[in-house]
N, C-alpha and C positions, 0 to 999 in steps of 0.2 A: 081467774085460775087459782088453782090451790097453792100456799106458798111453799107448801108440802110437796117435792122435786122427787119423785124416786127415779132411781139412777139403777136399772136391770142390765146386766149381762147375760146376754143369749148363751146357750150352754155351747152352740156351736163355733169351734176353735174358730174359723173363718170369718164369723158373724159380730156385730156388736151391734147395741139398739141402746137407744137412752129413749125413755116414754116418758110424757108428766103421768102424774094418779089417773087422771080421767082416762088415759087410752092403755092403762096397766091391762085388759082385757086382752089385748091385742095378742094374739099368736106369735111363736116363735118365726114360723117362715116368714112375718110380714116386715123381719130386718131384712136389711143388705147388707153385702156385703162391706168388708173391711176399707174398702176404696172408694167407699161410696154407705157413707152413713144412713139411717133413715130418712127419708123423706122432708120432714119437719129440723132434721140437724145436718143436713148437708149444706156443705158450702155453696151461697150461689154462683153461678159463671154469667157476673155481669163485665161489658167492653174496661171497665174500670182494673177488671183485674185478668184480663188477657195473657200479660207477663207474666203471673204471679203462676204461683201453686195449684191452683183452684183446676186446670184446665186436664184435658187427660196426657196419660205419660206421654212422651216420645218413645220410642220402640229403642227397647234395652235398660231406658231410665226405671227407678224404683218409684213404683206407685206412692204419692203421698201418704202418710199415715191421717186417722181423723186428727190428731192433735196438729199435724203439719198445716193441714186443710184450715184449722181456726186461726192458726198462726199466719196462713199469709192473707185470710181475712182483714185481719185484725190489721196487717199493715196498711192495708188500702184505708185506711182511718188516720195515718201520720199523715198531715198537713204538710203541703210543698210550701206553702205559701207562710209569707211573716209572722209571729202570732199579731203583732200590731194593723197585721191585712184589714181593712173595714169591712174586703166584701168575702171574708171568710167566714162566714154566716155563722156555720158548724163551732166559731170560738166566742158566740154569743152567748155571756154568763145568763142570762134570761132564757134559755134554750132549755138550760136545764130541768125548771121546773116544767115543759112540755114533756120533755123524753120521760120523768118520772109517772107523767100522766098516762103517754104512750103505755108505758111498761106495768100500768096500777099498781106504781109503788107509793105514790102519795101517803096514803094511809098505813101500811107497814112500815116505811121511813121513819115515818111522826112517832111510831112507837119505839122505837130503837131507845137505848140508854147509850147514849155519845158521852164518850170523848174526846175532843175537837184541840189537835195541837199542830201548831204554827211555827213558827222559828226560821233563822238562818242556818244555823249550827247546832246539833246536836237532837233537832226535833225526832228523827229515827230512833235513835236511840232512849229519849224519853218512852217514847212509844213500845219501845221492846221492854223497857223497865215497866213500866206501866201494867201490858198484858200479862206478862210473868209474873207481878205481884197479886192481881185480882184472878189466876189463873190457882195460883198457891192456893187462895184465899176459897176455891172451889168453884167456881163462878164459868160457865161460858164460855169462852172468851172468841172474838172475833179481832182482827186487826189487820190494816191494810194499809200497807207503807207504800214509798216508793226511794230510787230505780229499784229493779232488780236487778242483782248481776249475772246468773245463768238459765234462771227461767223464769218467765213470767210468772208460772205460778207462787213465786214467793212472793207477792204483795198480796196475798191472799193467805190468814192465816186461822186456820178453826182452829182451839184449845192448842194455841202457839207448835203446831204442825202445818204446811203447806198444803193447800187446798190438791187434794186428788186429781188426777187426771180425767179420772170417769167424771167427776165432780164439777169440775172445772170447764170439763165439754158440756155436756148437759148443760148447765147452766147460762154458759157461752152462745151457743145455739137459741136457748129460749131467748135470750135479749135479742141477740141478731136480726131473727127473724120479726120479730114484733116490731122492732124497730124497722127496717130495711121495710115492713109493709105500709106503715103508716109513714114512711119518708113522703116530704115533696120539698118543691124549690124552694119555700120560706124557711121548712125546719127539716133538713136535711140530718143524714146520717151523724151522727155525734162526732169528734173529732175523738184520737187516737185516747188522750187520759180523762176525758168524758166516760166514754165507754170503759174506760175501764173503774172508773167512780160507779158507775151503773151496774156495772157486775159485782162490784161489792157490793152495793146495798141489796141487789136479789140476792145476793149467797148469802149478807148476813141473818137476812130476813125469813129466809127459805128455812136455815139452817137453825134459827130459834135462839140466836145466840142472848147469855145476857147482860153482855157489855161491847159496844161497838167502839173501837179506837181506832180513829183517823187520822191519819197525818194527812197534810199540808201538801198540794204537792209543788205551788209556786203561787209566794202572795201568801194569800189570805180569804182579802175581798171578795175577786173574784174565779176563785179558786173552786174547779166540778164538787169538791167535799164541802164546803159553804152552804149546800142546797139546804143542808141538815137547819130548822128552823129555832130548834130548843134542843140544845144539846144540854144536858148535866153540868159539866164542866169545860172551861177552855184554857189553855195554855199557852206560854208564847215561849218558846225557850233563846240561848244567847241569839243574839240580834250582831249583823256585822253587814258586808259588802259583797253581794252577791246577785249574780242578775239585773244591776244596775241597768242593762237597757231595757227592762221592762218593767221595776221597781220603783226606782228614781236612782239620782246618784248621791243624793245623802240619806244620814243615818234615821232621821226626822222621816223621809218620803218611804223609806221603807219599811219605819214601824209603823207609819200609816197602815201601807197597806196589810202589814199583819194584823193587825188589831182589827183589821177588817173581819175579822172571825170573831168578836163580842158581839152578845148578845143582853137585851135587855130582861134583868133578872137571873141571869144565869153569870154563878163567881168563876172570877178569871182570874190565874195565875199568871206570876214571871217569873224569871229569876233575877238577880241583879244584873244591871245595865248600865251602860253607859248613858253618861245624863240626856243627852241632843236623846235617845231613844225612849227615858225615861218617860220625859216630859210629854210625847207623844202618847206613846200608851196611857200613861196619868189621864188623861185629857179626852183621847176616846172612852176610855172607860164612865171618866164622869158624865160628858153628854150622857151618856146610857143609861145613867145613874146607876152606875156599879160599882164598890169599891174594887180596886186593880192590887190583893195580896203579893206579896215577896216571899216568894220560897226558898229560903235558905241552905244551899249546899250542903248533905247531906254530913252528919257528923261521922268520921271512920271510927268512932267506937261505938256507934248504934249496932254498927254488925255482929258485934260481941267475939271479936278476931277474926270475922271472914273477909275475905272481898268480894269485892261486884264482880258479878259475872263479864264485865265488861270492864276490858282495865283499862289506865287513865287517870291524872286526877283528874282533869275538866268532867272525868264521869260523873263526880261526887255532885256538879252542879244538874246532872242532869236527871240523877237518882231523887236530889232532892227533891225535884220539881215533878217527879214523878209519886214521887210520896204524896204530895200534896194532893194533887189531881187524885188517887186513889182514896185518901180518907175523903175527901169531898165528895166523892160519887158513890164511897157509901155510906154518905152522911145523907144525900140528899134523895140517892136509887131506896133508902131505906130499908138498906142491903147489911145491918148491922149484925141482924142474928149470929150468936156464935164468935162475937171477935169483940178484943178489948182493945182499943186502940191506944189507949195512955196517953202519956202529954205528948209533945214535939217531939221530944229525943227519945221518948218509946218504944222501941218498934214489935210490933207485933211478929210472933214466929212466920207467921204466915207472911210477913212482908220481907222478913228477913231471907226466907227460903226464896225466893221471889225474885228478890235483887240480887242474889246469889248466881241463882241459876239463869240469868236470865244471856241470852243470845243474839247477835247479829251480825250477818257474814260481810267481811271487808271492814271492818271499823276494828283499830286496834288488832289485829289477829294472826298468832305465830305459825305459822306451818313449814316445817321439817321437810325437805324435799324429799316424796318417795322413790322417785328413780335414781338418786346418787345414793351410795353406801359403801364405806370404807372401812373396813377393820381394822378395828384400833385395839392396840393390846393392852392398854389403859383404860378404857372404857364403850363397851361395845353398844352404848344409846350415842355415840358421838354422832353429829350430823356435821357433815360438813359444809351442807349447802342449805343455809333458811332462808324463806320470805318473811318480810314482815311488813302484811299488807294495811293501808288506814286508806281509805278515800277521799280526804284530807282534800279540798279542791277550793277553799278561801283563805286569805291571808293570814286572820285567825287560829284557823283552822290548822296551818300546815304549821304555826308555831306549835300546837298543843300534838300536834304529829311529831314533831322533831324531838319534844320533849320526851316522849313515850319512847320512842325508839331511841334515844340516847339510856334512857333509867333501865330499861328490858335489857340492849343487849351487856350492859353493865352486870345488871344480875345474873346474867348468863354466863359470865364469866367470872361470878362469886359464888357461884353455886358447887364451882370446882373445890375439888378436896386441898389446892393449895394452890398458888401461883408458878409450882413449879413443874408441877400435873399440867397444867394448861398448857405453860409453856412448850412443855414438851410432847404434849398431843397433837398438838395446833398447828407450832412453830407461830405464827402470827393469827391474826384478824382482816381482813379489809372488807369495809361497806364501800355496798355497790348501789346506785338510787337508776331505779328504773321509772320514769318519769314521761308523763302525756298529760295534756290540760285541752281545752274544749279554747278554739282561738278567739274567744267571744271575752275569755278570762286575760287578764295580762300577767304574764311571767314575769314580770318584774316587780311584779309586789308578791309572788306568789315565792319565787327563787329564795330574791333572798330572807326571806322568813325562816323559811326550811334551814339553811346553808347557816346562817347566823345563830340561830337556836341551836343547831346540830356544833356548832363552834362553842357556844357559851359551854357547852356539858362534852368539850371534850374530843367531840365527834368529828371526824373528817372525811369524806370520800376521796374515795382511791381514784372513783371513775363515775361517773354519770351516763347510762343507754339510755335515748332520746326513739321510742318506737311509735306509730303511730296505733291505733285502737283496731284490733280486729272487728269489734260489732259496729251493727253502720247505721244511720239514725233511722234508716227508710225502709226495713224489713226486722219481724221480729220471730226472735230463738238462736240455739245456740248453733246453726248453722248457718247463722247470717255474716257472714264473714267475706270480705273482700275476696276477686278472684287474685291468683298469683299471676302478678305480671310485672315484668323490670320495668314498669312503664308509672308505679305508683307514684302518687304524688309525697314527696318527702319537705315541702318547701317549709311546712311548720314545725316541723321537726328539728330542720337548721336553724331557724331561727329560734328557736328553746336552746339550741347545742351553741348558737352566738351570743345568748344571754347567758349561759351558765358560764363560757369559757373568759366571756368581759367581767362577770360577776365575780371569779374568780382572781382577774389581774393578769389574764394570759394572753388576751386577743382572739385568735383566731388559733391557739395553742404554739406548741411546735414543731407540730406537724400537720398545722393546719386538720379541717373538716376532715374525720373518717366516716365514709358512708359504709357500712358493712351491709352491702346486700349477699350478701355468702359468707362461708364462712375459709372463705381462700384457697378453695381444695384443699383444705389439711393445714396450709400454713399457718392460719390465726390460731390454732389449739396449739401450738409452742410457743405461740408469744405474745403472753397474756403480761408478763413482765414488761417487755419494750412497749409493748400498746400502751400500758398505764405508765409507763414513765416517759413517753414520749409526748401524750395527749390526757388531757382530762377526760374525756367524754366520746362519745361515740354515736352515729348513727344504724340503725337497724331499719331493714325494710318491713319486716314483722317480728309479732313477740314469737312468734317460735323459734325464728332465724335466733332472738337474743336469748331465750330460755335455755336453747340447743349448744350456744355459746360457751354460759353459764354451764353448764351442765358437763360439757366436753373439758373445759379446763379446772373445774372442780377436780375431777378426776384426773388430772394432770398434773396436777399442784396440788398433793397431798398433805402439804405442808399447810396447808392455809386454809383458814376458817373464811367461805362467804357469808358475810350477811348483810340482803339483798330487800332493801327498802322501796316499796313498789307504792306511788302514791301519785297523784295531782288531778286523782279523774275516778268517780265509782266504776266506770265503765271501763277501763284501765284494771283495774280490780277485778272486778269479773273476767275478762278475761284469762288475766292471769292465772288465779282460780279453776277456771275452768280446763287450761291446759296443767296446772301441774297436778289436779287432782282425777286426768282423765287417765 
């Protein structure tokens, strides 16, 4: 099949058809309708997915959209069972190289120009530095990270824009159905981030792209994005403690298995590490016979007074290492044309616009709440009410978070025309940390990281909301969301809310656990005072209940600046996200 996808829309409002080339001939009447895609892109109705979307409406229900239709496909591919299952066939690394065969991607793969980055911390982010400079630079660009926080189509990225919808279907559909015909019991259906490694390499392939950049999406070894055999360049970026029940539990078993992504012949960057991880990398690398480069933390005057489009210092290590990986692939893509790259501390325009602009949603990111607004007759950009969301979910990790949000909202109140102007805008400040971790993570290396960093610079919370995650692991979009019912389970919730309140030196407070499943009939929006002076922390049954909180006594206390530190989870994040921007 041609790798050449065209993706038609029927002129008729009703109709939509996605064709490959070969059946471009085909007649307008020979779409279906909107409920029911064409033939070759409809979702199947196998017993598998019964419950799901796939099936026809219930009488009053709204018909599925095709994008809905792929989406509750696609969850029938999340695995119930362990990744460690032996007889989860679907999580056999060796699988992969059939599915490519399935799909006749073998030989478009091989041609692809990779970049291939691994890491604990910060590998996204390399990656978005990465695309954005070789994008500057004129180039292509493909890139496929992972989670996404509101739609799946954002680990999908052509010329650092989100893969389309029509784009995204088509494309979806062709894998599916290839796949889903040649399944059987040995090599079945691909498991949920297989498939979705699969649909990257047909869209970047289809799409002609001339740089493909891959993250990582757990491991390394034997990680769906591994399959790539001769990548250009690979990377590893900071290395910490994370995923330890599938990794290892030290720092040696988990550069293992990142290094699992060198290849023989092919230069491989890091950045500086800790020794116990050093020496592993060191050491895979040589078997390989490869030298293992150190990519040195970007210098802040290569920018010639800008900053990274991603703020942060720990960004500076990630820009660096993103620099690297870029002159090397096109040193070696022999992608030179047109560009001087100078010594080390160089930077070419094209890199510097690059790193400038470059973006990614939940890492580092300030947003201004738009449904509160208060007029202020001192300044009418005042916000009363910020998120400042980071995804921030390893120990590391939520030090180099605590950091950021201590230096930002500092700035933000230097930014004032004088400390007396604030004062009297404001009357006060209080951060508020809106907090969820995956129970797999332990809060007690995660807390006090946050809490202790956010102390050294200064910082203190007023209050801690303890909510659980509106998206749910086993259904994917952004209306995958628990139903409402006073029946949810909060059990890990209190126990986040009995580490912060011990963390703190309080016990069990003193007023003991608040579980705020309501918001009191009206009584909690007057007393947002005694709540925080009587209890550190608080329970929510959902982030709306706590958003709605926030929101109701912003407006109530017009005296007081919130600002509302949302972190321990990407998915935590996105939702967030997705409610205050809907």
């Amino acid at each position: 099949t041609s790798p050449d996808l065209l993706v038609k829309k029927c002129v008729e409002p009703s109709m939509t058809c996605y064709i490959i080339s070969s059946d471009s001939h085909r007649p307008a009447s020979s779409c279906a309708p909107l409920s029911r895609p064409a033939h070759l892109y409809s979702p199947p109705t196998t017993p598998d997915m019964a419950d799901g979307d796939a099936g026809a409406p219930e009488a009053g229900s709204h018909a599925p959209s095709p994008y809905e239709e792929a989406l509750s496909c696609l969850s029938s591919l999340i695995a119930t069972r362990t990744r460690a299952d032996a007889a989860n066939k679907g999580d056999s690394f060796d699988l992969m190289l059939e599915y490519l065969k399935m799909l006749d991607l073998e030989a478009p793969v091989s041609q692809l120009k990779v970049i291939h980055v691994a890491g604990t911390k910060g590998k996204g982010s390399t990656c978005a530095f990465t695309e954005s400079i070789l994008r500057s630079c004129g180039f292509r660009t493909g890139l496929f990270t992972s989670p996404h926080l509101i739609d799946i189509r954002e680990r999908f990225r052509l010329d650092g824009v989100d893969v389309s919808e029509e784009k995204f279907l088509a494309y979806f559909w062709w894998c599916w159905y290839r796949l889903q015909e040649k399944a059987t019991d040995d090599i079945p259906m691909p498991t949920y981030f297989r498939f979705l490694a699969l649909l990257a390499f047909k869209i970047f392939t289809a799409e002609q792209v001339d740089v493909a950049i891959l993250e990582v999406g757990l491991g390394g070894k034997f990680d769906a994005t591994n399959v790539v055999k001769a990548p250009v360049v690979c990377g590893v970026s900071s290395l910490g403690y994370d995923h330890t029940e599938i990794l290892g539990n030290t720092l040696g078993e988990i550069a293992g298995e990142k290094a699992g992504i060198f290849k023989k012949g092919v230069p491989a960057y890091t950045v500086p590490q800790l020794e116990e991880a050093m020496l592993v990398l060191r050491d895979k690398a040589s078997q390989l016979g490869i030298p293992l480069q150190i990519a040195q933390p970007l210098c802040i005057g290569s920018l010639k007074g800008q900053k990274l489009g991603l703020d942060g210092e720990h960004q500076y290590v990630n820009a660096g290492l993103a620099v690297a990986l870029c002159r090397t692939w096109l040193q070696n893509a022999r992608q030179m044309e047109g560009l001087c790259l100078g010594d080390s501390t160089d930077l070419p325009e094209q890199f510097i616009r690059g790193l400038t602009a470059s973006s990614l949603q939940g890492r580092a990111q300030v947003i201004p709440d738009p449904y509160v607004s208060i007029q202020s007759p001192v300044n009418s950009n005042f916000r009363p009410l910020v998120f400042y969301l980071d995804g921030a979910h390893s120990p590391e990790s939520m030090e180099m978070c605590a950091k950021w949000f201590s230096r930002v909202i500092k700035e933000d109140g230097q930014h004032k025309s004088s400390r007396e102007e604030w004062s009297h805008e404001n009357g006060n400040c209080k951060q508020i940390l809106i907090f969820n971790c995956m129970s797999v993570r332990d809060p007690h290396r995660l807390l006090p990281r946050l809490v202790n960093a956010c102390a050294d610079n200064g910082v203190h919370f007023h209050k801690a909301i303890f909510v659980p995650s509106q998206s749910v692991f086993n259904k994917v979009g952004s209306h995958a969301t628990p139903a409402d019912s006073p029946n949810v389970d909060l059990s890990w919730q209190l126990t986040l809310q009995g580490v912060w309140e011990n963390l703190l030196g309080g016990g069990k407070g003193i007023c003991g656990n608040v579980v705020a499943d309501s918001l009191g009939e009206g009584k909690g929006d007057s007393h947002l005072n005694s709540m925080m002076e009587c209890t550190r922390s608080c329970v929510f049954s959902s982030i709306p209940l706590a958003i709605k909180w926030l929101r109701d006594n912003t407006q109530q206390n017009q005296s007081v600046r919130f600002q509302v530190l949302v972190t321990g989870s990407l998915y935590l994040v996105g939702d967030v996200l997705r409610l205050i921007q809907s």
